[in-house]
N, C-alpha and C positions, 0 to 999 in steps of 0.2 A: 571676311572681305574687308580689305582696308577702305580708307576714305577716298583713294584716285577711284578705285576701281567703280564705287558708288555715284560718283561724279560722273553726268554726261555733259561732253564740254558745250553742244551746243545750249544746254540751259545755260550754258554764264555767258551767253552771248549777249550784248544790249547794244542797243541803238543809239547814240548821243553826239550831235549834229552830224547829225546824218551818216556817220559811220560805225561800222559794225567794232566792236570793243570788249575788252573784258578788264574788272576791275584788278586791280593790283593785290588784293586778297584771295580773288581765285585764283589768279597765277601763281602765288603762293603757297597754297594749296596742291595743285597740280607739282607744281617744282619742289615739294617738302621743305619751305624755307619759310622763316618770320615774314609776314607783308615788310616789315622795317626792313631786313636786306634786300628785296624788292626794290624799295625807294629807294636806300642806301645805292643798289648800284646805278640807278639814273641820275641822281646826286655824285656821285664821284666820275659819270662819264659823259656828261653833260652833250656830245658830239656824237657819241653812238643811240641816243636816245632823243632827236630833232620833235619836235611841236607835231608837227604830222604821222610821227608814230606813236609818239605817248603825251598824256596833258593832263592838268590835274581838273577834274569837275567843277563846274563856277556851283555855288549855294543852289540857286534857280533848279539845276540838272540834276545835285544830286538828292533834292527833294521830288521833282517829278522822277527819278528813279526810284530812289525808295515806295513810292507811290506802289508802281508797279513791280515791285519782288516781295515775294512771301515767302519762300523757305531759302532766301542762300545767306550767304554766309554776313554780307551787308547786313541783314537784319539782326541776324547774332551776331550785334555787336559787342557784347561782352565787356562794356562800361560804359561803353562809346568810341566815334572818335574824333578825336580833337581836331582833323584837318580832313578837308572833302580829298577824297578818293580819288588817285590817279588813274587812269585806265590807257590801256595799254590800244593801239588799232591791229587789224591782222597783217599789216605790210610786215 
């Protein structure tokens, strides 16, 4: 069994102001791609990717997220990471 098929997406579901999100590593994950081309292409499309579909975590959020996740993939962070976590909404 590969790693999609193990994944149920609504655990990568999270709440953060008030809307329902998933971070830019599990969509990663899901799409078999680096989180970096993730970023990479809201970075190079700056107009298909508006504030209200995607945004990156302020410190504050993605410490009370980390809070509450215990096995995904956020936590195996696998050095770290150097910049809070963008997350994607479901529009």
């Amino acid at each position: 069994m590969n790693e999609i098929e193990e994944v149920k997406i609504e655990n990568l579901i999270y709440e953060v102001r008030g809307k329902q999100v998933m971070l830019d590593s599990d969509l990663a994950i899901l799409y078999q791609v680096e989180t970096k081309r993730i970023n990479e292409a809201v970075k190079n499309n700056p107009l298909k990717f508006p504030e209200r579909f995607s945004f990156v975590m302020s410190d504050q959020e993605t410490l009370n997220l980390r809070s509450k996740i215990s096995t995904s993939s956020f936590k195996k962070n696998y050095g770290g990471r150097r910049y809070n976590p963008r997350v994607f909404t479901e529009e």
